[in-house]
C-alpha positions as semicolon CSV with decimal commas, in nm:
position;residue;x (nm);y (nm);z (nm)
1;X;8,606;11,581;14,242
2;X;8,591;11,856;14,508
3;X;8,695;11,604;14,887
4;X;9,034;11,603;14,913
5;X;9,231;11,306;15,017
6;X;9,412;11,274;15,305
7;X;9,761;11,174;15,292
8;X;10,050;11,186;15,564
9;X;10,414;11,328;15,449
10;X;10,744;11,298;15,570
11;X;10,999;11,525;15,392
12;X;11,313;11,320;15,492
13;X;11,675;11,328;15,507
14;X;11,961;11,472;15,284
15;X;11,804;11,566;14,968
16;X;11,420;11,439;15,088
17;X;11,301;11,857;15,168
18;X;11,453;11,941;14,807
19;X;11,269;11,685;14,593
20;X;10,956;11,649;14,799
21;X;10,903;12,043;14,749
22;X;10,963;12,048;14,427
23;X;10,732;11,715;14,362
24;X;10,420;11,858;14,619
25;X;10,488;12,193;14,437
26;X;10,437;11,995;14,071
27;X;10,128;11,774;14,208
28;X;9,942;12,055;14,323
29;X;9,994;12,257;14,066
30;X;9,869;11,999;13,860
31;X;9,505;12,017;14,049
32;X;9,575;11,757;14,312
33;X;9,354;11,759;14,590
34;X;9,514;11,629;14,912
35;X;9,512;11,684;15,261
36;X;9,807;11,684;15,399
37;X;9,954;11,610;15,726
38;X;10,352;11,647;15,795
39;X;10,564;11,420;15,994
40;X;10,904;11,375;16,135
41;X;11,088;11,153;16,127
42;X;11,447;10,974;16,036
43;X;11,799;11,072;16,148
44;X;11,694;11,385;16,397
45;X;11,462;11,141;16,577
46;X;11,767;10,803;16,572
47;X;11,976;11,130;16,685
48;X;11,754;11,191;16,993
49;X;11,750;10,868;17,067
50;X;11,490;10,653;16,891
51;X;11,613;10,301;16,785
52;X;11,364;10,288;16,540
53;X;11,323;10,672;16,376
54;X;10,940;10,713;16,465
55;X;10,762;10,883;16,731
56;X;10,372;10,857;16,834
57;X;10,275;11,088;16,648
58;X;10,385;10,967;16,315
59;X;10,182;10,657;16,418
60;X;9,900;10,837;16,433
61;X;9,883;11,025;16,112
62;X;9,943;10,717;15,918
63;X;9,705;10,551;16,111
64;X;9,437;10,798;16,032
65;X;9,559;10,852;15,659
66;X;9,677;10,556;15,543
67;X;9,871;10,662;15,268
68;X;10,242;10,776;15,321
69;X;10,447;10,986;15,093
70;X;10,808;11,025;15,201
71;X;11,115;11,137;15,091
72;X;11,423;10,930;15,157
73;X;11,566;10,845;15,536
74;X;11,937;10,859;15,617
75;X;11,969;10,558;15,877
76;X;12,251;10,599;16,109
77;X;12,556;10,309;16,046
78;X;12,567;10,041;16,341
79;X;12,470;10,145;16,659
80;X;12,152;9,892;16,704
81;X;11,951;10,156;16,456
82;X;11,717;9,983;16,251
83;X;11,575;10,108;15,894
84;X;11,303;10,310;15,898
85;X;11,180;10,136;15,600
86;X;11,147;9,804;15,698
87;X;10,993;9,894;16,011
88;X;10,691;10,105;15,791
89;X;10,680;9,791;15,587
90;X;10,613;9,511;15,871
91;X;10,466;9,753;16,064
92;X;10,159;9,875;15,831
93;X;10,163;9,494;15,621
94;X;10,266;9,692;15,306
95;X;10,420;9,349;15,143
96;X;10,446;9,442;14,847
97;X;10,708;9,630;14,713
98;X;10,612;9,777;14,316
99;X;10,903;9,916;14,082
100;X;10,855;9,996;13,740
101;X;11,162;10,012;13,540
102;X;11,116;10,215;13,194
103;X;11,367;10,379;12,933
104;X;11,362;10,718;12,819
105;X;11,558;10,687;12,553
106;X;11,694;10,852;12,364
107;X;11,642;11,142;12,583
108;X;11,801;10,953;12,886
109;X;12,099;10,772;12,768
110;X;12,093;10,354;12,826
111;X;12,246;10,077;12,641
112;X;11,900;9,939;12,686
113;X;11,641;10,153;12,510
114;X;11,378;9,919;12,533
115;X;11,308;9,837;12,879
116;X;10,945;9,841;13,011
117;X;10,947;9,616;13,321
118;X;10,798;9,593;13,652
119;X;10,937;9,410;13,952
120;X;10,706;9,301;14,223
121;X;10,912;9,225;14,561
122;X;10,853;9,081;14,860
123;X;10,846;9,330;15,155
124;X;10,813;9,184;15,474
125;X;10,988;8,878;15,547
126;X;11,312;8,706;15,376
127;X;11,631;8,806;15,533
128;X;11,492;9,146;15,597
129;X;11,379;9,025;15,856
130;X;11,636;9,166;16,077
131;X;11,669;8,876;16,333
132;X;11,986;8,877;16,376
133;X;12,254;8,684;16,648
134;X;12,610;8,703;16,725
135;X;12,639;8,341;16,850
136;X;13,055;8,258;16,913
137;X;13,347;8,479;16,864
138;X;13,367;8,410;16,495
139;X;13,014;8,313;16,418
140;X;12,712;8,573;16,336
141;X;12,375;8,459;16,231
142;X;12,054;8,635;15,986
143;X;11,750;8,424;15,998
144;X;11,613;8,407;15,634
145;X;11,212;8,349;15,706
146;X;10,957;8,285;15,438
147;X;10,624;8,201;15,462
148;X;10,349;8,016;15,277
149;X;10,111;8,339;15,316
150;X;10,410;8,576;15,224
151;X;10,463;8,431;14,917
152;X;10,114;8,385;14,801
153;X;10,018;8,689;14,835
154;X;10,293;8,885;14,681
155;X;10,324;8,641;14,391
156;X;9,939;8,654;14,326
157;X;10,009;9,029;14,368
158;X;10,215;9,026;14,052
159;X;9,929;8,827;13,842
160;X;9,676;9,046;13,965
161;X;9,903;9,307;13,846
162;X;9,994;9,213;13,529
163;X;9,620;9,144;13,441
164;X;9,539;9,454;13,511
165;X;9,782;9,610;13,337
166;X;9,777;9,421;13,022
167;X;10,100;9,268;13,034
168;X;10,185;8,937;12,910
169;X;10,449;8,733;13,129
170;X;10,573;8,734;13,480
171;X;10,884;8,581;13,594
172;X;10,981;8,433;13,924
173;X;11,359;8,428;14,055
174;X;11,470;8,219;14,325
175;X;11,818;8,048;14,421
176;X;11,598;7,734;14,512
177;X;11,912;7,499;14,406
178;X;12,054;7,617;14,706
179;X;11,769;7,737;14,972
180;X;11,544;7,451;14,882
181;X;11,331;7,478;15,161
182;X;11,298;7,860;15,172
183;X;11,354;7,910;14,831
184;X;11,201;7,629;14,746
185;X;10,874;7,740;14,909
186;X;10,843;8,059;14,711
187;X;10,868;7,857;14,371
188;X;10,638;7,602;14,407
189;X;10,378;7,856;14,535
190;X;10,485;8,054;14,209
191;X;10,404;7,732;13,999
192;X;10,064;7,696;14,184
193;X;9,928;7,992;14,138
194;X;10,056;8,046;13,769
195;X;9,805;7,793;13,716
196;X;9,541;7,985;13,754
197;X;9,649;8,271;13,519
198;X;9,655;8,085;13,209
199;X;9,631;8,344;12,978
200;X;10,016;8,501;13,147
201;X;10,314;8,346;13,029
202;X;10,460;8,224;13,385
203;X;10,889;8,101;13,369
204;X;11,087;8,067;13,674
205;X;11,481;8,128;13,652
206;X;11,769;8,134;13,930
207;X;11,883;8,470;14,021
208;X;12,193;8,470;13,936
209;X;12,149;8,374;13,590
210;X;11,863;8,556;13,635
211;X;11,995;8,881;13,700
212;X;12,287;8,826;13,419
213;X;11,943;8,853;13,233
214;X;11,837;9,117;13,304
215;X;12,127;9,328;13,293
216;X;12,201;9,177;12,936
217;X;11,852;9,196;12,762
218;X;11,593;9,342;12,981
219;X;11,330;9,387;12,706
220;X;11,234;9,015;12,783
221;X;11,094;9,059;13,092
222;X;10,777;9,229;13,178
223;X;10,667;9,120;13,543
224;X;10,886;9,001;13,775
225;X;10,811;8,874;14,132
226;X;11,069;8,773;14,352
227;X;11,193;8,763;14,738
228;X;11,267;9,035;14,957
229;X;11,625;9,096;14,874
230;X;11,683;8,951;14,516
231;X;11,433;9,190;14,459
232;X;11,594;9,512;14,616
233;X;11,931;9,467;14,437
234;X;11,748;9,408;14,116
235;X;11,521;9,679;14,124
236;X;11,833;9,895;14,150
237;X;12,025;9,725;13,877
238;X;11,743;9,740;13,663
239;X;11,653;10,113;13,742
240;X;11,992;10,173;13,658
241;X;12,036;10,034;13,364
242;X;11,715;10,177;13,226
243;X;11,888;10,505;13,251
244;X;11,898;10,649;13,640
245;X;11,797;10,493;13,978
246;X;11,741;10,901;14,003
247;X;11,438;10,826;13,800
248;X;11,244;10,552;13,931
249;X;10,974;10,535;14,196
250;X;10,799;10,252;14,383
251;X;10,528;10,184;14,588
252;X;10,444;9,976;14,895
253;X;10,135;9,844;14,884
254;X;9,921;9,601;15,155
255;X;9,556;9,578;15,246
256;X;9,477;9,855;15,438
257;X;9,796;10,104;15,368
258;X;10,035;10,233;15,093
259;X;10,367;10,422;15,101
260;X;10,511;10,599;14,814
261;X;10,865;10,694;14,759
262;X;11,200;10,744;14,534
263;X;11,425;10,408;14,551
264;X;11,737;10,608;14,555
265;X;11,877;10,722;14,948
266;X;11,919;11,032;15,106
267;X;12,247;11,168;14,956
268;X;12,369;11,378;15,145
269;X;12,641;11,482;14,946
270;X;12,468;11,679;14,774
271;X;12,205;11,826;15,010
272;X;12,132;12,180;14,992
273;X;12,273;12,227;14,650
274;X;11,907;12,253;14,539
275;X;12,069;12,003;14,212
276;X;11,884;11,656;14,328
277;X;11,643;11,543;14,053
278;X;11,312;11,535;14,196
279;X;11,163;11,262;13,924
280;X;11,130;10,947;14,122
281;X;11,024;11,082;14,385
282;X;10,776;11,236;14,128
283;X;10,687;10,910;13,980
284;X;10,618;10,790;14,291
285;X;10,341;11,047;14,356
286;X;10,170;10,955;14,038
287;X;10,146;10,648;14,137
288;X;10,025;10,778;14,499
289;X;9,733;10,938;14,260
290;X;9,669;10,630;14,097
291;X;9,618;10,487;14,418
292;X;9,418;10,740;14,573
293;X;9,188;10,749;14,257
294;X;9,337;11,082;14,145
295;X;9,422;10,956;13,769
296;X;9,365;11,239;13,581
297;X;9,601;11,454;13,751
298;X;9,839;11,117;13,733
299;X;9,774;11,170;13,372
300;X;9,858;11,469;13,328
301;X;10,163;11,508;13,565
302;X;10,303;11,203;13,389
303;X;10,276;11,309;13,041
304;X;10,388;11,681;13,154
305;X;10,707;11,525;13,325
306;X;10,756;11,316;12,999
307;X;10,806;11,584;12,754
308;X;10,988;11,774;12,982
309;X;11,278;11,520;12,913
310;X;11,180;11,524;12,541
311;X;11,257;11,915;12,532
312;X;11,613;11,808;12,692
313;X;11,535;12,003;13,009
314;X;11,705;11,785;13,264
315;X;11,868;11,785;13,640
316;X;12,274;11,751;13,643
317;X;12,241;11,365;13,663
318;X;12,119;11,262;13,384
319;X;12,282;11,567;13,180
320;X;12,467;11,474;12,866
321;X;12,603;11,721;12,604
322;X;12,437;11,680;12,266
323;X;12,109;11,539;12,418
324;X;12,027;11,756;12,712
325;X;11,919;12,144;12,626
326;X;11,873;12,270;12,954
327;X;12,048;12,167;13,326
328;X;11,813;12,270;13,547
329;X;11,819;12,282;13,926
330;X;11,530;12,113;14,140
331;X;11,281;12,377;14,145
332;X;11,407;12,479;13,779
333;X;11,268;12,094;13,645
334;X;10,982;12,148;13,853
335;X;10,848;12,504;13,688
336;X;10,933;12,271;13,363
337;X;10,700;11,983;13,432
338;X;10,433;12,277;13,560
339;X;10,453;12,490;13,227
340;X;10,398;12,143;13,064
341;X;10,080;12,068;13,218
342;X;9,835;11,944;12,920
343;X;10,081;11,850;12,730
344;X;10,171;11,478;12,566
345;X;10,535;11,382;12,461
346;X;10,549;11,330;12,109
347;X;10,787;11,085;12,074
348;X;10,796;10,862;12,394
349;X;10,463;10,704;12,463
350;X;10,247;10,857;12,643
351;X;10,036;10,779;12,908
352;X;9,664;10,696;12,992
353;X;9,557;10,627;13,325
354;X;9,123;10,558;13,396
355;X;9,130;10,238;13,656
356;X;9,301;10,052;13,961
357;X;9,659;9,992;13,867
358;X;9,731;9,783;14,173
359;X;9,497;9,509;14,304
360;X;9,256;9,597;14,561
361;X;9,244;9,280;14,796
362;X;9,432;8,952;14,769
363;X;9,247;8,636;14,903
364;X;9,472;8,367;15,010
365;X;9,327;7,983;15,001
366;X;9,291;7,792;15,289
367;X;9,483;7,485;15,323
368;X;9,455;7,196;15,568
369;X;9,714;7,163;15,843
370;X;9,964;6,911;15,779
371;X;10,046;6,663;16,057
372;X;10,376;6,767;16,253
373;X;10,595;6,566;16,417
374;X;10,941;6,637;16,625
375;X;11,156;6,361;16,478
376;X;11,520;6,532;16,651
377;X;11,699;6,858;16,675
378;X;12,005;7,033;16,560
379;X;12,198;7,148;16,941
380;X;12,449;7,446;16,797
381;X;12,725;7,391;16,958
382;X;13,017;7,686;17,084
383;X;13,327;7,508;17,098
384;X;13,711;7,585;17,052
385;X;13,937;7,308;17,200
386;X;14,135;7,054;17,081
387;X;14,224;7,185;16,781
388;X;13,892;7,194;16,667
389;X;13,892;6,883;16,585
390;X;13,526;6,700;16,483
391;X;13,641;6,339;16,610
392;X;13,662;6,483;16,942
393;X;13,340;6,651;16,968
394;X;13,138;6,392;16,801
395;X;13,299;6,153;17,084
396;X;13,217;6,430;17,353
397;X;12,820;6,427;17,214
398;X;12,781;6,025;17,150
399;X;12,818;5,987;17,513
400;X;12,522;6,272;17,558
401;X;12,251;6,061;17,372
402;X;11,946;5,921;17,511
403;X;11,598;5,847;17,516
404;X;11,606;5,737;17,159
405;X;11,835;6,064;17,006
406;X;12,135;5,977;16,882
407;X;12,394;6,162;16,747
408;X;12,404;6,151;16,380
409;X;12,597;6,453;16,239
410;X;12,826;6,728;16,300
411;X;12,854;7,049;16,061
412;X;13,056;7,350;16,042
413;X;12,899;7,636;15,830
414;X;12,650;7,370;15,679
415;X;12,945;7,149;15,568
416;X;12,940;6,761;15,763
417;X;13,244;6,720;15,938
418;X;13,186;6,383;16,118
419;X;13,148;6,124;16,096
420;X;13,366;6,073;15,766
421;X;13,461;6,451;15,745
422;X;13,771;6,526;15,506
423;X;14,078;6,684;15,634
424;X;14,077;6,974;15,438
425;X;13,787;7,141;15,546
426;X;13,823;7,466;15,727
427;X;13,630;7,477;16,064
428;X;13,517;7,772;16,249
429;X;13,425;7,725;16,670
430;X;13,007;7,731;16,549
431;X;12,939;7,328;16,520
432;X;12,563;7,172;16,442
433;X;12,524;6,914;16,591
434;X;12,182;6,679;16,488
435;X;12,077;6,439;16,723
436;X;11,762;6,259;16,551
437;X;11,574;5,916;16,602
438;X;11,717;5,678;16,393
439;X;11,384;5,453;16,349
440;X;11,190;5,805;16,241
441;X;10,959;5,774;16,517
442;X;10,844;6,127;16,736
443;X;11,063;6,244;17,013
444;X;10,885;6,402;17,300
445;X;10,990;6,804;17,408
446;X;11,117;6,644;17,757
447;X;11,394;6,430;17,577
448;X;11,524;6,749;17,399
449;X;11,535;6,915;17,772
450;X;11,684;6,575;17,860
451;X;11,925;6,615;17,586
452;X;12,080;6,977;17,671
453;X;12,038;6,892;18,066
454;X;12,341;6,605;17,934
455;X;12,503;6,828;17,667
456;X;12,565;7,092;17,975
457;X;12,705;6,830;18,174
458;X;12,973;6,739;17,957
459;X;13,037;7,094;17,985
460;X;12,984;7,208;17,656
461;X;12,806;7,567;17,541
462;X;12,478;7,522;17,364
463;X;12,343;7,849;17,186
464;X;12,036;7,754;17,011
465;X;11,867;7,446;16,902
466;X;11,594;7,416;16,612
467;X;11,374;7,154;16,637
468;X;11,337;6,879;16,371
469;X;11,003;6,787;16,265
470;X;10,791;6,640;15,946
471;X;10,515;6,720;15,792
472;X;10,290;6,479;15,653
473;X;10,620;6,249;15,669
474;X;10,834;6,472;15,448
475;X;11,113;6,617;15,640
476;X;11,078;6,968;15,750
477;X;11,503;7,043;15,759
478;X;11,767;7,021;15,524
479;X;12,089;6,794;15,511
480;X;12,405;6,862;15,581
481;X;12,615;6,979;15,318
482;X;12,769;6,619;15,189
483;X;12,558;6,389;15,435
C-alpha cells in the first residue's frame, strides 16, 4: 500500500492535544499511511462567538476527506451553545453510533470479566434532536422524533454488523410500554427486520430492566441496538463496567462519512498533566483503520496496545497496586504500545482483522404511503386563573367548538383532567386541550384556523397545536393519560 489516505483531525479540548498526540504518534509509528489535515474547532471557536463550534473551513476538510478523527470537545454550559457532536452527526448523516464494550481482565480490574459486547445507537434523531421550547412560566418542552427510515437503518445496521462479525444475537431496548408510538415504532421495525436474519438470535427488552441487565450480567449480550439516548447512557455504563469509559472508543458511521473518537469528555481537570490515558481514543483509530482499509496496521496497533496492559504498563486511571507494573504518563503508554509493535498478548485474545467490519451501504425498502387524514387537534393551552381549575377551562373551550370539533379532553402533563378529572391531581398552567370529530370523519385545515380564530376570542393563549390525523384508519396520537 504506498497512497495514503486522507483524513481530517481535530485535536480538541482539555485533554484532546494530549491523547491525540500520543495516539497519531502510536498509528504512525505503526506504518499508517494518512494524510492529514488539522482543524479547529470546539470551545475557542463557541468562545469567539460560534453557536455551533465550527467554522468554514472545518466544513471543507471534512467535506473533502470524509473521515474525521477528533479528540474530545468541551461545550460551553447554557448560553444557546449547542454540541459539537450532534451537529457532526446530523450534519454529515453519520447515524450510527458503534461502541464496543470489552474486558481486560484481569489486567483491568471489573466485576465483569467477561464482557464482549457491542452497542449500536441511534445518532441522529430521538430526543437529541435538540428542538427544544420554553412554552409557559413553568412548562419547557424536548420534542422526541423518530422515524421509520431512522430506525431501519440503524437497526439493520446492527444485523449487518453482527453478520459480519460473527456474532450470534442482537438485542433491541425500548421503553415502548410507555412511548408507544415513538417507541413503539423502533420495535416493531426491530421485529421486521429480525426476520430476515434468521440465523441471529433477535430479543427485545425494556430499558430499564434492560439496563439492570446489563449492569448485572453483561456476558449475555452481544449486539445491542437501541435509540439515541438509551443508547448513550448505556454505552457509558457498559464501558464502565467493563473496566474504564477511559478505554473505549466508538465510531460514527453513515453513507458517505465516518467520525472516530474516545466516548469519554474533555476533562479538563486534568489537562496539561500529560496523565490522560490515550487508549480510547486509540481504539478509536483502529477502528478509523479498519474503516479506511488500513487493517494490518489495525492489527498490529491493537495487539501491540493489548499486551501493553498484559505487561501491567498502565496510565494513573486504571492503576491498581498488585496488578499494574508500571504508571506511565501519556506519551510514556504510547512509547509502550510502539516498542510492542509485532507483538500478540498472550493471555487476552488477540486480534485478527482482513475485511469490512462495518457495513458498507444500507438499503431501506420502500413502502406505500398510507392514507392520512386530519381527524382533530390538540390546542396547548397557557393558562393560570381560577385556581387552575379544569371545570373552568373545559367550560371556557366548549363554547369555542365548531364546524364539527368538539371539545373532548383536557390534560395537564399527559394526565386527563376533565371531564371526570380527580381532585388530587397536581396541575401546572400548560393544559392540552383535544378538540376532535366525534363521528371520526376528516376536518378541513380552515376549521382548525376557525378553531384558534375562537380560542383567541375567548381570550385565551394558544402556544402550539399538533394536528390529529390517521393513517390507514389507525390513529396517529396517543390518549390521554386515564382517558
Amino acid at each position: 500500500m504506498t497512497n495514503r489516505t486522507p483524513i481530517t483531525v481535530a485535536y480538541g479540548d482539555g485533554i484532546g492535544p494530549e491523547i491525540m498526540s500520543a495516539a497519531l504518534f502510536i498509528l504512525r509509528e505503526a506504518g499508517a499511511l494518512l494524510d492529514i489535515e488539522t482543524i479547529q474547532i470546539g470551545e475557542k471557536l463557541y468562545r469567539a462567538g460560534s453557536s455551533s463550534g465550527i467554522d468554514s473551513g472545518a466544513w471543507e476538510s471534512l467535506r473533502r476527506t470524509r473521515v474525521l478523527f477528533k479528540g474530545p470537545i468541551t461545550t460551553p454550559q447554557g448560553g444557546g451553545y449547542k454540541s459539537i457532536n450532534v451537529t457532526l452527526r446530523k450534519a454529515l448523516g453519520l447515524y450510527a453510533n458503534v461502541r464496543p464494550c470489552v474486558s481486560y481482565f484481569p489486567f483491568v480490574a471489573t466485576k465483569h470479566p467477561l464482557v464482549d459486547l457491542v452497542i449500536v445507537r441511534e445518532n441522529e434523531e430521538d430526543l437529541y434532536a435538540g428542538i427544544e421550547h420554553r412554552q409557559t412560566q413553568e412548562v419547557y418542552q424536548t420534542l422526541k422524533l423518530v422515524s421509520r427510515p431512522g430506525s431501519e437503518r440503524v437497526i439493520r445496521y446492527a444485523f449487518e454488523y453482527a453478520r459480519l462479525n460473527g456474532r450470534s444475537k442482537v438485542t433491541c431496548f425500548t421503553k415502548d410500554n410507555i412511548m408507544k408510538l415513538t417507541d413503539g415504532l423502533f420495535h416493531q421495525t426491530f421485529d421486521e427486520i429480525a426476520t430476515e436474519y434468521p440465523e441471529i438470535e433477535s430479543e427485545h427488552l425494556i430499558i430499564d430492566i434492560g439496563m439492570a441487565r446489563v449492569a448485572d450480567s453483561p456476558e449475555f449480550y452481544d449486539v445491542i441496538v437501541t435509540p439515541n439516548l438509551y443508547g448513550d447512557i448505556m454505552s457509558d455504563v457498559a464501558a464502565q463496567i467493563a473496566g474504564s469509559v477511559g478505554l473505549a472508543g466508538s465510531a460514527n458511521v453513515g453513507e458517505g462519512a465516518a467520525m472516530f473518537e474516545a466516548i469519554h469528555g474533555s476533562a479538563p481537570d486534568i489537562a496539561g498533566k500529560g496523565i490522560a490515558n490515550p487508549s480510547g481514543l486509540l481504539l478509536a483509530g483502529i477502528m478509523m483503520l479498519n474503516h479506511i482499509g488500513q487493517h494490518d496496521v489495525a492489527e498490529r496497533v491493537h495487539n501491540a496496545w493489548l499486551r501493553t496492559l498484559e505487561d501491567g504498563i498502565h496510565t494513573g486511571d486504571i492503576y491498581k497496586v498488585g496488578t499494574s507494573q508500571v504508571r506511565a504518563s501519556s506519551m510514556d503508554f504510547a512509547h509502550a504500545v510502539i516498542e510492542r509493535l509485532g507483538q500478540a498478548p498472550a493471555r487476552l485474545h488477540p486480534v485478527a482483522y482482513g475485511r469490512t467490519e462495518n457495513p458498507a451501504h444500507i438499503a431501506l425498502k420502500e413502502r406505500p404511503p398510507a392514507k392520512k387524514a386530519l381527524v382533530g387537534v390538540d390546542v396547548f393551552i397557557d393558562w393560570d386563573e381560577a385556581g387552575r381549575d379544569p371545570t373552568v377551562l373545559g367550560e371556557l373551550l366548549r363554547t369555542c367548538g365548531g364546524d364539527g370539533l368538539d371539545l373532548i379532553m383536557i390534560t395537564n402533563r399527559g394526565q386527563k383532567v376533565w371531564p371526570e378529572g380527580q381532585p388530587e391531581t397536581f396541575c401546572t398552567d400548560h393544559w392540552r386541550c383535544r378538540f376532535q370529530r366525534t363521528d371520526g370523519g376528516a376536518v378541513p385545515h380552515a376549521a382548525l384556523v376557525a378553531l384558534l380564530g375562537r380560542i383567541a376570542d375567548a381570550g385565551l393563549d394558544f402556544i402550539k397545536t399538533e394536528g390529529l390525523y390517521t393513517f390507514n384508519g389507525q390513529p396517529g396520537f396517543s390518549l390521554g393519560q386515564g382517558q
